[in-house]
C-alpha positions in Angstrom: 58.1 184.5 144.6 55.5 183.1 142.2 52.4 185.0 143.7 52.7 187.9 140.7 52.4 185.3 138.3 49.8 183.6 139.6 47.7 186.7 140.0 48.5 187.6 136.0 47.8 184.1 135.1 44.5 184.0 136.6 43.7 187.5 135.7 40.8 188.0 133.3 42.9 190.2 131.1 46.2 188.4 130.9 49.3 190.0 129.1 51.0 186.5 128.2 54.6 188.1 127.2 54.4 189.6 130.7 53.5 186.7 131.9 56.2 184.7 129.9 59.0 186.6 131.3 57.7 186.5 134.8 58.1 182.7 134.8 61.2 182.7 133.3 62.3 185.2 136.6 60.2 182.5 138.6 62.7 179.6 137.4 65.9 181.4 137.5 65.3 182.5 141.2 64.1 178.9 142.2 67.2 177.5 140.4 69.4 179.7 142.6 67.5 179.3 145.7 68.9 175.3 144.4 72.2 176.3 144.0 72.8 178.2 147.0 70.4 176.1 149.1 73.0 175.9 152.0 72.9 180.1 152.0 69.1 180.4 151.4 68.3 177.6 153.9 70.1 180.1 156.9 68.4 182.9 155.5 64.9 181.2 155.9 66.0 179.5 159.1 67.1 183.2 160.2 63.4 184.9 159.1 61.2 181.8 160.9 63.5 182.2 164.5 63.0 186.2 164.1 59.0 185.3 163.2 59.2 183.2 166.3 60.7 185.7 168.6 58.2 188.3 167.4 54.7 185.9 168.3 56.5 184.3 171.2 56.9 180.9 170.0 59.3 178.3 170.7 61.9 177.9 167.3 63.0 174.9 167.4 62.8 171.6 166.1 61.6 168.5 167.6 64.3 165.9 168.1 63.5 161.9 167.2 64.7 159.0 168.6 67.8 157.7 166.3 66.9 155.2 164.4 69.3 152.1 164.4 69.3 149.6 161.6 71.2 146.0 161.8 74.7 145.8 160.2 73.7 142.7 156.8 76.7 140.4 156.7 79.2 141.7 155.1 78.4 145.2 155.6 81.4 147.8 157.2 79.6 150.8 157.6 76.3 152.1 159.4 74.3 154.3 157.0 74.8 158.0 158.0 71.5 159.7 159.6 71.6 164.0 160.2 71.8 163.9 164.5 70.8 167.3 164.1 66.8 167.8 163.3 67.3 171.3 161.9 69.7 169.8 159.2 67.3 166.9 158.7 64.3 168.9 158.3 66.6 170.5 155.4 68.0 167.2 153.7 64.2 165.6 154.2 62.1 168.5 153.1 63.7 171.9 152.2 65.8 170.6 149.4 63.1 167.7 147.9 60.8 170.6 147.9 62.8 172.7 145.7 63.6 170.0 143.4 60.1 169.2 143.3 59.3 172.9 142.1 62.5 173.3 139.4 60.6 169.8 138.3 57.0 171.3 138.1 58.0 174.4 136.1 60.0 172.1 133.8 57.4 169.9 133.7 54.3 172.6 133.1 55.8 175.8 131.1 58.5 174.0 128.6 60.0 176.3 126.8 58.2 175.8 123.5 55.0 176.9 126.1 56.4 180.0 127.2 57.7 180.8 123.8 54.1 180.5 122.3 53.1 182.5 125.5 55.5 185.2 124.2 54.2 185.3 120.7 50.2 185.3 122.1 51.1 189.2 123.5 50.4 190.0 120.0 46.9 189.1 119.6 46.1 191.5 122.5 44.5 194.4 122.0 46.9 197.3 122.8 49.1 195.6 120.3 46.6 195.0 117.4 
């Protein structure tokens, strides 16, 4: 998903409106990957056990031991752990790693950034 924009960015003749919009494609479709991460979390799950099947690997995840903490005084209820390692593996690492990435495109092309990017298309020399 981001592999076009990284090539542009790191191209010696970057078009930075091109560029610009490409990013802003790059943090809709991780936003909805976020919002539909239940349907895009089969979907990836579906591609790696296909991938597996093809290079005669074994899909699966490992299962760990359950991890049992004391009930404090006063305490009713036993905090709730995923049994299943598949759906841990997605509450653990699938979903942290795309709020991580929504985070780092917020955090490194605000939109003032990719606004200035937008207005730099006009210093290039096919526009000039």
């Amino acid at each position: 998903k981001t592999g076009p924009v990284s090539r542009l960015l790191q191209g010696v003749a970057c078009d930075y409106g091109v560029a610009a919009s490409l990013l802003e494609d790059c943090v809709k479709k991780f936003n909805k990957m976020r919002d539909n991460a239940d349907s895009c979390w089969i979907k990836l799950i579906n591609k790696a056990r296909h991938f597996a099947k093809e290079h005669e690997l074994e899909p699966t995840f490992p299962a760990k031991r359950q991890k049992r903490t004391k009930l404090m005084p006063g305490e009713t209820v036993r905090d709730e752990r995923p049994q299943d390692p598949e759906q841990a593996f997605k509450i653990n690492t699938y979903i942290p790693a795309l709020v991580s990435i929504q985070s780092e495109f917020r955090d490194r092309f605000t939109t003032a950034a990719v606004d200035v990017m937008r207005e730099m298309q006009f210093f290039m020399p096919n526009y000039l």
